[in-house]
DOZA-702904 format. One record per residue (C-alpha): residue number from 1; residue in three letters; x, y, z negated. Coordinates in steps of 0.1 Angstrom, whole numbers. Layout:
! residues N
NODE,nr,rest,c1,c2,c3
NODE,NUM,ALA,X,Y,Z
...
This chain:
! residues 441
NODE,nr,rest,c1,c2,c3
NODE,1,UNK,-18,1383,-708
NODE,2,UNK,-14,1395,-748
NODE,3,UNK,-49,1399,-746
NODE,4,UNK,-52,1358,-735
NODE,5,UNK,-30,1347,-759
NODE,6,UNK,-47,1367,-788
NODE,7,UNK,-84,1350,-775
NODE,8,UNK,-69,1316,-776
NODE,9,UNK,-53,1324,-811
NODE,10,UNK,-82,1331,-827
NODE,11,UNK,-104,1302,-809
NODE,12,UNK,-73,1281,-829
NODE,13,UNK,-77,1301,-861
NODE,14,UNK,-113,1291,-857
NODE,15,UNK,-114,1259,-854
NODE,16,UNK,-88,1253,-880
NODE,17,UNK,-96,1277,-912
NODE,18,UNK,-127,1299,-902
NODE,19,UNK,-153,1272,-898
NODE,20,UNK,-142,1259,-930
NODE,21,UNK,-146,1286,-949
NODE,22,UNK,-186,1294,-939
NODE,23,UNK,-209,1270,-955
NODE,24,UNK,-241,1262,-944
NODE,25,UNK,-260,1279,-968
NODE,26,UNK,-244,1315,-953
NODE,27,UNK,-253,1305,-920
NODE,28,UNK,-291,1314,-906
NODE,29,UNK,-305,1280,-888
NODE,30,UNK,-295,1288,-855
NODE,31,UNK,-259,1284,-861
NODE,32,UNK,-260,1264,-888
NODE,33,UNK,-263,1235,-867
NODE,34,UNK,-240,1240,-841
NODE,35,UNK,-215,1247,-870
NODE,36,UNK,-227,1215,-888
NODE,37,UNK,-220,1191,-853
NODE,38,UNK,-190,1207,-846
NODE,39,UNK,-178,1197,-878
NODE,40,UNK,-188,1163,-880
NODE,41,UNK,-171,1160,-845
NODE,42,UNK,-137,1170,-859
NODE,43,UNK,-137,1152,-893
NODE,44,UNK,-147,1125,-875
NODE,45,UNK,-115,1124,-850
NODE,46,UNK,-94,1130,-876
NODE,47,UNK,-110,1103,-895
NODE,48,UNK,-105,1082,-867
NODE,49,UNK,-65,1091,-865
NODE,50,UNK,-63,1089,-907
NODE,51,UNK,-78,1058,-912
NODE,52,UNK,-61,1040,-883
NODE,53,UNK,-96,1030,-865
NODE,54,UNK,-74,1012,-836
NODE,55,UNK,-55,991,-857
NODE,56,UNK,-94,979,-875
NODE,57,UNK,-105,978,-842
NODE,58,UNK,-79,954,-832
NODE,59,UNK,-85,934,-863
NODE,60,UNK,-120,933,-856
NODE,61,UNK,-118,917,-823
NODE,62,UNK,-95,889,-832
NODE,63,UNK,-119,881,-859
NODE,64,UNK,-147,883,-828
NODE,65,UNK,-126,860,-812
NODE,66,UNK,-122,837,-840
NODE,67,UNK,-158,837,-851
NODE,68,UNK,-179,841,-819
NODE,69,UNK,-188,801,-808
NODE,70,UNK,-194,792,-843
NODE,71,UNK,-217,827,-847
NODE,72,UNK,-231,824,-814
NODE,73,UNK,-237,786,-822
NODE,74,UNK,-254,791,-854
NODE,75,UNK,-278,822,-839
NODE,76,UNK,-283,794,-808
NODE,77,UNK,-294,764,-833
NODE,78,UNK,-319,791,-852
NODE,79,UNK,-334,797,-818
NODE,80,UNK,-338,763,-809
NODE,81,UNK,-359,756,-838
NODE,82,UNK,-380,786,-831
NODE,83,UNK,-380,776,-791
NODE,84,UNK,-371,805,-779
NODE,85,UNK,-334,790,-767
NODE,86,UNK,-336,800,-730
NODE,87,UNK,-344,836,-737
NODE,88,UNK,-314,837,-764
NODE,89,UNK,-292,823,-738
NODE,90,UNK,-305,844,-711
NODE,91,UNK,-302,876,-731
NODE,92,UNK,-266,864,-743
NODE,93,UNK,-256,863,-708
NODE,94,UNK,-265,899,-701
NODE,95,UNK,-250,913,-729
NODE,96,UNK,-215,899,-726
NODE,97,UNK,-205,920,-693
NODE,98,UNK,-172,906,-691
NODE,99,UNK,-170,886,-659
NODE,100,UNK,-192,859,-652
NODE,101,UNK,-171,830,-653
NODE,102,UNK,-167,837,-690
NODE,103,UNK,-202,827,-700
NODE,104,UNK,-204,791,-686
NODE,105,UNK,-174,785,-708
NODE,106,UNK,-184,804,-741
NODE,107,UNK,-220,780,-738
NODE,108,UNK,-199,751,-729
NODE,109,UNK,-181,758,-759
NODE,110,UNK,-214,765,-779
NODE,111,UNK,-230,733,-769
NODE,112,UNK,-207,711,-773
NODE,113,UNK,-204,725,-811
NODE,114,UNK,-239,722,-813
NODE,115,UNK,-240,690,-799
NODE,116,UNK,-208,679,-826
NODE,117,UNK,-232,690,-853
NODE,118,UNK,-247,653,-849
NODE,119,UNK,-222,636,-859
NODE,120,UNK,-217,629,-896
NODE,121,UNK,-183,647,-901
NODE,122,UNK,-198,677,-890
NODE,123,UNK,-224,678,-918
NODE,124,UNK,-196,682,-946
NODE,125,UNK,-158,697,-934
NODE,126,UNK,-180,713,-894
NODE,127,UNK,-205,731,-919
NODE,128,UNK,-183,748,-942
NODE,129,UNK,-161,760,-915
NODE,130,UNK,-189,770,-895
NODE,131,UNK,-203,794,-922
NODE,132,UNK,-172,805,-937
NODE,133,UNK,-162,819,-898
NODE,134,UNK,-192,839,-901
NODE,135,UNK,-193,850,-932
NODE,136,UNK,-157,861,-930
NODE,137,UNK,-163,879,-900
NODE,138,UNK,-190,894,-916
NODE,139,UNK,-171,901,-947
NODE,140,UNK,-147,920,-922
NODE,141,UNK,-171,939,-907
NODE,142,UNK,-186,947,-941
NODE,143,UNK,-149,958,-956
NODE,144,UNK,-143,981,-924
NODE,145,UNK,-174,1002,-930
NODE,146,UNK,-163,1002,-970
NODE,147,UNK,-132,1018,-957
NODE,148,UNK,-145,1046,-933
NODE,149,UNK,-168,1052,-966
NODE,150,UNK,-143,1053,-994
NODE,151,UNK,-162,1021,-1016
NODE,152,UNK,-138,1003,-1033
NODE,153,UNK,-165,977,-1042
NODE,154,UNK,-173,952,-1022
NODE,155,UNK,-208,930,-1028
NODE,156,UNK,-210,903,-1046
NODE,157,UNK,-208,864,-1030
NODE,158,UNK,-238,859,-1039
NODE,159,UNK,-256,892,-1027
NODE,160,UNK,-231,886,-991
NODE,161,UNK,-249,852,-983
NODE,162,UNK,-279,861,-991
NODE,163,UNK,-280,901,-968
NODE,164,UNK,-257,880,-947
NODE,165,UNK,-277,847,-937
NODE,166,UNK,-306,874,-937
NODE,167,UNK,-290,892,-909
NODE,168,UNK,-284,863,-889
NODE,169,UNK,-320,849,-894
NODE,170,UNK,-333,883,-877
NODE,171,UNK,-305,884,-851
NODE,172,UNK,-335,861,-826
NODE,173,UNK,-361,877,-835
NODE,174,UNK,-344,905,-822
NODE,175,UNK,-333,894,-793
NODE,176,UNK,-366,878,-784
NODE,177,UNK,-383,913,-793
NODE,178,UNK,-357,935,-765
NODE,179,UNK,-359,911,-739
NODE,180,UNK,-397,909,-743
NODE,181,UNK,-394,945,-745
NODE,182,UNK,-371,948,-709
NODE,183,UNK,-392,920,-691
NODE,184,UNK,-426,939,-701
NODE,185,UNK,-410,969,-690
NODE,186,UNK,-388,954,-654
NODE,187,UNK,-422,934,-646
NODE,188,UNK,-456,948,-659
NODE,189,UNK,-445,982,-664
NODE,190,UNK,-423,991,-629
NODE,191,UNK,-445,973,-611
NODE,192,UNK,-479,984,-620
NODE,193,UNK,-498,1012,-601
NODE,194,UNK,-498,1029,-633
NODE,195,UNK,-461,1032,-633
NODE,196,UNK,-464,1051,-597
NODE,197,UNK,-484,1075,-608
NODE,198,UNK,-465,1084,-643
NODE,199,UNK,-444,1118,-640
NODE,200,UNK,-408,1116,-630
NODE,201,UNK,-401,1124,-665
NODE,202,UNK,-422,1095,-680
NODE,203,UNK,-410,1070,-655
NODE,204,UNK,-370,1084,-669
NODE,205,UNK,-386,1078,-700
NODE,206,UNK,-389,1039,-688
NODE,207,UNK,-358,1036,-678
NODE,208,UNK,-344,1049,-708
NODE,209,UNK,-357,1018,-732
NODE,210,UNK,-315,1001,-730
NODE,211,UNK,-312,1034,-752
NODE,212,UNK,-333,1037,-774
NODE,213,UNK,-333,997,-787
NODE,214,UNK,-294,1008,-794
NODE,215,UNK,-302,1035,-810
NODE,216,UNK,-321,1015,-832
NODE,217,UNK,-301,989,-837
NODE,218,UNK,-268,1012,-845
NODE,219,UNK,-289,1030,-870
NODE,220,UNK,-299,996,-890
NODE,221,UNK,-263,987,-889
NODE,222,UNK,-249,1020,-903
NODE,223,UNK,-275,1022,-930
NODE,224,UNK,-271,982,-943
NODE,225,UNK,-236,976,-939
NODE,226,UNK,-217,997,-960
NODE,227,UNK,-223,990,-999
NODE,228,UNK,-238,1022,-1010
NODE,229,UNK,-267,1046,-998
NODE,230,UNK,-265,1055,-966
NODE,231,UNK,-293,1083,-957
NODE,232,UNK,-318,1076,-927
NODE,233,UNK,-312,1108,-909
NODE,234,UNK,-276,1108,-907
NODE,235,UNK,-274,1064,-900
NODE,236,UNK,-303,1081,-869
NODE,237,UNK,-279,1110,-860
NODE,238,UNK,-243,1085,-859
NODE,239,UNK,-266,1055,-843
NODE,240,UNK,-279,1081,-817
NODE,241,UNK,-245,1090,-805
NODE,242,UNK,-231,1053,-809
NODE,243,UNK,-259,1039,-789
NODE,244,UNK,-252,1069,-764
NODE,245,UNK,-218,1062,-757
NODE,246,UNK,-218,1021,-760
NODE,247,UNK,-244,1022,-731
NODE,248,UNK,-227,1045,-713
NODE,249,UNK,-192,1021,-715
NODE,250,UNK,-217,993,-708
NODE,251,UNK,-225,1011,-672
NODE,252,UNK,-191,1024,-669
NODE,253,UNK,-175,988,-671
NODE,254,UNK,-201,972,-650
NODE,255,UNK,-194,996,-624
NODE,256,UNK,-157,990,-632
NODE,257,UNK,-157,955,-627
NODE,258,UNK,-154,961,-585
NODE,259,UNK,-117,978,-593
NODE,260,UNK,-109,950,-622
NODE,261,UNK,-112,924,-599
NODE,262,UNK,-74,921,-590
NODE,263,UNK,-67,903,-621
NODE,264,UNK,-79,872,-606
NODE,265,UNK,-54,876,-583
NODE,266,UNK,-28,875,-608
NODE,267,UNK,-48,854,-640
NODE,268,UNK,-71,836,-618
NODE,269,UNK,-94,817,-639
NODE,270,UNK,-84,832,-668
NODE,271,UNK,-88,869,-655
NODE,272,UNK,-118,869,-680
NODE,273,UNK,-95,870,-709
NODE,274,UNK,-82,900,-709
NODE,275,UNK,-117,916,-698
NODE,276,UNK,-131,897,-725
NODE,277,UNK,-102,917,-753
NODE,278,UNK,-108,947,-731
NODE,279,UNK,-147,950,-739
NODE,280,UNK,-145,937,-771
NODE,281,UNK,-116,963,-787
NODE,282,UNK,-134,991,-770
NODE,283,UNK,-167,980,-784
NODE,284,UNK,-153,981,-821
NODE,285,UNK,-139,1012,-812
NODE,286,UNK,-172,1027,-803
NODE,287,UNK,-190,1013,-835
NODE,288,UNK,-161,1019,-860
NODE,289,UNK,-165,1057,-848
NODE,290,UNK,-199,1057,-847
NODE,291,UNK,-194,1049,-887
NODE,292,UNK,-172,1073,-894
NODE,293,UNK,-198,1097,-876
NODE,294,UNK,-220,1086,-904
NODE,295,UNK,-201,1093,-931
NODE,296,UNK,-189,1127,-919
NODE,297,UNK,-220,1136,-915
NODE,298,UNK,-232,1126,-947
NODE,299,UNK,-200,1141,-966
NODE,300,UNK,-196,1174,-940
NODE,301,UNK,-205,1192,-980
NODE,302,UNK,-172,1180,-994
NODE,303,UNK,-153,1195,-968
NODE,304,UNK,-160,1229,-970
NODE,305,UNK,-133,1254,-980
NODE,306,UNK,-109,1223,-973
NODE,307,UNK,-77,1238,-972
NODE,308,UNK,-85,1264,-997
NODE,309,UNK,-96,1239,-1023
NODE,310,UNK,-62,1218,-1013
NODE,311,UNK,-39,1250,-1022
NODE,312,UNK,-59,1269,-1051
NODE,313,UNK,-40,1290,-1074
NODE,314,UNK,-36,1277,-1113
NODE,315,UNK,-61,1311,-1120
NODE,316,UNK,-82,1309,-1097
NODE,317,UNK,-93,1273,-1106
NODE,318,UNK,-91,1283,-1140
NODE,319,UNK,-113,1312,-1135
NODE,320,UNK,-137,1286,-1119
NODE,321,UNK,-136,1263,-1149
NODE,322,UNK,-147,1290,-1169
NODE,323,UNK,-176,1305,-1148
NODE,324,UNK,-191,1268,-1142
NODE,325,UNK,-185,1259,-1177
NODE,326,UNK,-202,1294,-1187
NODE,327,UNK,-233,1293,-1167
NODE,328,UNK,-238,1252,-1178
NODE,329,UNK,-236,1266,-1212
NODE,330,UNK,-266,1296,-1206
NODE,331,UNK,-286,1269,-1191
NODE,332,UNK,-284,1246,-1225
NODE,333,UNK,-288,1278,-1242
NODE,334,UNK,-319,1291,-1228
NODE,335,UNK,-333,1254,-1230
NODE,336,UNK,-334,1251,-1188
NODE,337,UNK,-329,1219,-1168
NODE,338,UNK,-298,1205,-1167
NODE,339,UNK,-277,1216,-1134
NODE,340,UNK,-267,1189,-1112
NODE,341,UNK,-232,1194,-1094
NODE,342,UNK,-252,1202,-1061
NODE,343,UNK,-277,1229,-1072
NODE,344,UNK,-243,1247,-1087
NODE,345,UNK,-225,1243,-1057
NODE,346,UNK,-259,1254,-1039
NODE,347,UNK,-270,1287,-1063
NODE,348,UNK,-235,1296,-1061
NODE,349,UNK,-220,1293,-1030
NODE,350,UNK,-194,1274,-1042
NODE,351,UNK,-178,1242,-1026
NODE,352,UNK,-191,1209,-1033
NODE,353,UNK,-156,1189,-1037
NODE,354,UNK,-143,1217,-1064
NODE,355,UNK,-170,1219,-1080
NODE,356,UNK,-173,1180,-1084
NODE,357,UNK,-132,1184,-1090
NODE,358,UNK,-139,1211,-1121
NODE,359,UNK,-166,1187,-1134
NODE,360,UNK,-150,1158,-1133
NODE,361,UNK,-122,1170,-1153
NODE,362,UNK,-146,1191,-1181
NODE,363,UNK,-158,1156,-1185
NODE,364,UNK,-131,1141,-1193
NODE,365,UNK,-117,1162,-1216
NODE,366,UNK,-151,1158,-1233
NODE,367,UNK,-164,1195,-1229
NODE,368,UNK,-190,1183,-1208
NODE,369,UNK,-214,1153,-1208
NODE,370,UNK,-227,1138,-1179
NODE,371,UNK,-266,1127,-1182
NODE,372,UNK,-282,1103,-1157
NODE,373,UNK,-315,1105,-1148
NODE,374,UNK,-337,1068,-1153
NODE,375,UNK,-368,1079,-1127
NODE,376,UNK,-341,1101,-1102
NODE,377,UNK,-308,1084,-1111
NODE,378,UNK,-291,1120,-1103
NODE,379,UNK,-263,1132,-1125
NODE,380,UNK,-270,1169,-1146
NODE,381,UNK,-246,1183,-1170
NODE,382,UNK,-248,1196,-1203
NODE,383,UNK,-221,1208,-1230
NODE,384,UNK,-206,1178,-1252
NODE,385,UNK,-209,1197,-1287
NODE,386,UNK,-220,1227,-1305
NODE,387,UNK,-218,1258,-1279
NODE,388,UNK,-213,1282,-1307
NODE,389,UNK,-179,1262,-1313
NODE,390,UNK,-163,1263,-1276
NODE,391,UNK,-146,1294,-1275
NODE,392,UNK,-124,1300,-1246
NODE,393,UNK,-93,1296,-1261
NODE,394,UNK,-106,1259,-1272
NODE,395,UNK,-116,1254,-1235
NODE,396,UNK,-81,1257,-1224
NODE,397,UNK,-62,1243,-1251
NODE,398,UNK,-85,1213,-1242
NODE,399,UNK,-76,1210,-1202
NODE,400,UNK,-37,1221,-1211
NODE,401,UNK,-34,1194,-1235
NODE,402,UNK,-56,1163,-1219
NODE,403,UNK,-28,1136,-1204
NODE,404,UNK,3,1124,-1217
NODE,405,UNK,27,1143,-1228
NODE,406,UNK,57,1140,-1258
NODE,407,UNK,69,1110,-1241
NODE,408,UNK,105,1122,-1237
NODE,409,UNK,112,1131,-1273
NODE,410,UNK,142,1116,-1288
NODE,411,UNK,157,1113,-1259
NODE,412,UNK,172,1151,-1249
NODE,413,UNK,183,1173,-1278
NODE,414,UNK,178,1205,-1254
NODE,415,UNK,146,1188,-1242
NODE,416,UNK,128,1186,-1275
NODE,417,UNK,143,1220,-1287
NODE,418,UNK,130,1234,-1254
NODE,419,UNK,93,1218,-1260
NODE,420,UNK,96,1235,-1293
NODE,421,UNK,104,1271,-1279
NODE,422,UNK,74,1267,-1253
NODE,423,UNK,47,1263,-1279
NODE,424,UNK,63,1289,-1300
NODE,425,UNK,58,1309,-1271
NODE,426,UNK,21,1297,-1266
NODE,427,UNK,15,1317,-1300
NODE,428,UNK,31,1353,-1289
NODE,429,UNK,11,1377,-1270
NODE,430,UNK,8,1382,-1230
NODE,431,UNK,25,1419,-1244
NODE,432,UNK,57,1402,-1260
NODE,433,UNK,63,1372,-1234
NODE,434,UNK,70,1398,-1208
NODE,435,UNK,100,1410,-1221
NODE,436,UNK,116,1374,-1222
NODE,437,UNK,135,1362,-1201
NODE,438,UNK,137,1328,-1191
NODE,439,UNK,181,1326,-1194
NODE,440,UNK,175,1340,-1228
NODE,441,UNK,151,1307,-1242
């Protein structure tokens, strides 16, 4: 039984300081990316939990709710001019799986919006509530995925209308290219001798098109959305397990629908309400994680040596300081390139986020200069002034004395006498502190 409880012990210990502590570049490739998924899959929970994804999710789908005829109206008047309407509507009605009373009512809605749009008070006060639905929905969307990624910038109006109208000018084409894509498949495909003689495995391959136009479209999402760069291989890896698990729910709740069917007995007619919030909240769910897979991914660097970086001693950071501050220095001196913060971390083995922590800091207490690159636009580092001036003891002074400080005098006779006495003591040898003690200040 010990022996048990010591196995699950360490599988705990594991998961919640070993892993942490062994970067990728210690690891050879045939762990290092079973370490690198595991990873992502944790951060990515506990992103989930930390950043309150329910509660967005929730948010989300009432502003669904609020903006889907006008959306849905605007994507249905786009299609009408290109006269592709019946396909739109047709591929409209199987994506919305909620029940099937639901989608003569959402088009009834739709069309008699459209059909408002003729009227003359529609072109003024309808117009501007139409677009400001979607482009605060949009906007929402937009400020969800800032979130999950930490940007406190948002774009600007102008640069919102202009991705955003865009995005809904594509939405058709789209549309019209999956369905086209499912009724070449369902029709010329599945029902072509060729098709019979195809491999099991190419004829799964058939099947599996639902997939792989998620996959796609998840990845588009994750890269555009957020405002900053979002690279193609981890949008692919988050919009592969997005569009994974969204199909998967799709199946699950069309299955489902057979044991949801007693809520007519109690909602009747409006039974497809709360199927309708149902798929809807669970739908943002799936995307919002599938973001925050994304950035985890993306970010899994800044993570390492987590709860070491969190609770590191005063000399140990210190010593770090020093050693990044040194080997910066040797660069300039031996008239190298400039390090970047990731070849350090890199050549090093040291972790990303405190070495981007130390940095930051030498910076601002202008030790360091940070140097952008016009053709690469990546940051390097070089010393701020004459090397053969920084001595260590100006390093320090430096860090110990960058913030405020002195704004208490005049306020505490003890207090200022104290302050006094400390930088007295700042003058005294490590030899003659020792033997003072702290009651006898």
């Amino acid at each position: 039984m010990s022996k048990l409880n010591d196995f699950f012990v360490r599988i705990i210990d594991f998961f919640r300081y070993e892993i942490w502590q062994i970067s990728e570049y210690e690891l050879p490739p045939a762990k290092r990316y079973s370490h690198r998924f595991i990873k992502i899959i944790m951060l990515a929970i506990r992103g989930f939990v930390a950043d309150n994804l329910i509660i967005r999710a929730s948010a989300l789908t009432y502003s669904i709710l609020f903006a889907i005829v006008p959306f849905i109206a605007l994507i249905m008047s786009i299609a009408r001019g290109f006269g592709v309407e019946t396909l739109i509507e047709s591929s409209l009605q199987q994506s919305m799986i909620v029940q099937p009373d639901s989608i003569p009512i959402i088009m009834g809605f739709i069309d008699r919006y459209l059909k408002t749009a003729q009227g003359g008070i529609f072109i003024g006060v309808g117009l501007v509530i139409l677009f400001w639905s979607v482009m605060s929905f949009l906007r929402h969307v937009e400020g969800s995925f800032n979130s999950i990624w930490q940007v406190k910038k948002s774009r600007s109006m102008v640069r919102q209308f202009s991705i955003y109208f865009s995005f809904i000018l594509i939405i058709p084409v789209l549309i019209v290219f999956s369905s086209g894509l499912s009724i070449f498949v369902n029709s010329a495909v599945t029902h072509s001798y060729v098709y019979g003689v195809l491999n099991p495995l190419m004829r799964f391959g058939v099947k599996f098109t639902p997939y792989i136009i998620n996959w796609l479209v998840f990845t588009i999402l994750f890269m555009l959305i957020p405002y900053t760069r979002v690279r193609f291989n981890h949008a692919l890896f988050a919009g592969f397990i997005t569009g994974t698990v969204f199909q998967l729910f799709q199946l699950i709740y069309i299955h489902g629908q057979v044991y949801l069917s007693r809520y007519n007995v109690v909602y009747g007619g409006f039974a497809a309400i709360p199927l309708l919030f149902l798929w809807l909240q669970i739908s943002c769910l799936i995307v919002l994680l599938g973001a925050e897979i994304s950035y985890t991914s993306q970010n899994i660097h800044n993570f390492d040596y987590e709860l070491d970086t969190n609770n590191i001693s005063t000399r140990y950071k210190n010593f770090l300081t020093l050693f990044i501050t040194f080997i910066i220095i040797k660069q300039f001196e031996n008239q190298k390139s400039a390090f970047t913060s990731n070849q350090i971390a890199m050549n090093y083995k040291l972790p990303i986020r405190l070495v981007n922590q130390i940095i930051t800091k030498l910076v601002e207490v202008n030790v360091l200069i940070e140097v952008v690159s016009e053709t690469s636009k990546s940051k390097t580092y070089i010393p701020a002034f004459d090397i053969n001036k920084l001595s260590v003891s100006l390093l320090f002074s430096k860090l110990d004395n960058h913030g405020s400080e002195m704004f208490l005098t005049n306020k505490n006779a003890l207090l200022d006498s104290f302050w006094q006495k400390t930088l007295d003591l700042k003058e005294k040898s490590d030899e003659t502190i020792k033997h003072i003690l702290v009651k006898d200040l």
